[in-house]
C-alpha positions, 0 to 999 in steps of 0.5 A: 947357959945355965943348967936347971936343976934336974926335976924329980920322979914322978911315981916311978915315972922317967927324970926329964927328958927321958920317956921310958927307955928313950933318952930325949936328951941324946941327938943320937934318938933322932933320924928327924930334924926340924930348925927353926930360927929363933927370933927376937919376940921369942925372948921373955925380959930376961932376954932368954927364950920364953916358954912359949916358943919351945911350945911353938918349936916343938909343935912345928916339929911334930907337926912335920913328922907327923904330915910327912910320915905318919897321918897317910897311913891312919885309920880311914876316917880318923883322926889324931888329937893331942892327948897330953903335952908335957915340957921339961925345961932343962937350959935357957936358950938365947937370941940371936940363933937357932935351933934343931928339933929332934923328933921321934916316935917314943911310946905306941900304944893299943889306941895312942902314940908318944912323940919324943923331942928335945930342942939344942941350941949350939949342941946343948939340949935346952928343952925336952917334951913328950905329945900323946896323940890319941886316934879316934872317930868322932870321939871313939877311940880307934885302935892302931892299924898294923899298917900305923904301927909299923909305920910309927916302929920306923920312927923310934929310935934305934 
């Protein structure tokens, strides 16, 4: 599977798959894991992974970490909505298989938080992304509970 070239900084911003310090191309970032099988429809005519499937496999695992970890412990009456959703495309990817998502929560903010995540096919990193979610309360922006953030400090990386 062939490497994509690396893209270039944005303004001071981090490469691919890095989100400050956070290196999303290293399996040692993450304590979470999601997999996911990669099936024949997932493919584009060139018989590699589509685009819309690293979307997919990335919102899956988020969502996971997400219910599993974090929504118990937001603001009374609150909610999380996804701000931003960035993917750097960095191997092709292929059918038959599957996948392991690595996810992680890579930035936290007064009112947002970063999830950090990579897609591997056989120990390759094929796909890097980076979800803002913003809490509000019927659209105001609600700042994170002590009781969130130590939650979300537990999910980034050591």
């Amino acid at each position: 599977m062939p490497a994509f070239l690396p893209r270039a900084g944005r303004g001071g911003t981090a490469g691919a798959g890095q989100t400050g310090g956070v290196d999303l191309t290293d399996r040692a970032t993450y304590a979470h894991w999601s997999r996911d099988k990669v099936r024949w429809g997932d493919q584009d005519g060139q018989r590699h992974i589509n685009n819309v499937a690293f979307g997919e496999f990335l919102e899956n695992a988020r969502t996971e970490l997400i219910i599993e970890r974090i929504i118990a412990h937001r603001s009374e009456g609150a909610r999380f909505t996804v701000r931003r959703v960035a993917i750097d495309y960095l191997r092709s990817g292929s059918w038959p298989g599957r996948v392991e998502v690595g996810t992680c929560v890579a930035d936290i903010g007064e009112t947002s938080f970063t999830v950090g995540q990579a897609v591997f096919q056989d120990d390759q990193c094929l796909v890097t992304g980076e979800t803002v979610h913003v809490q509000h309360r019927k659209g105001e922006r609600v700042p994170l509970s002590d009781e969130l953030r130590a939650v979300l400090e537990r999910e980034r990386p050591a």
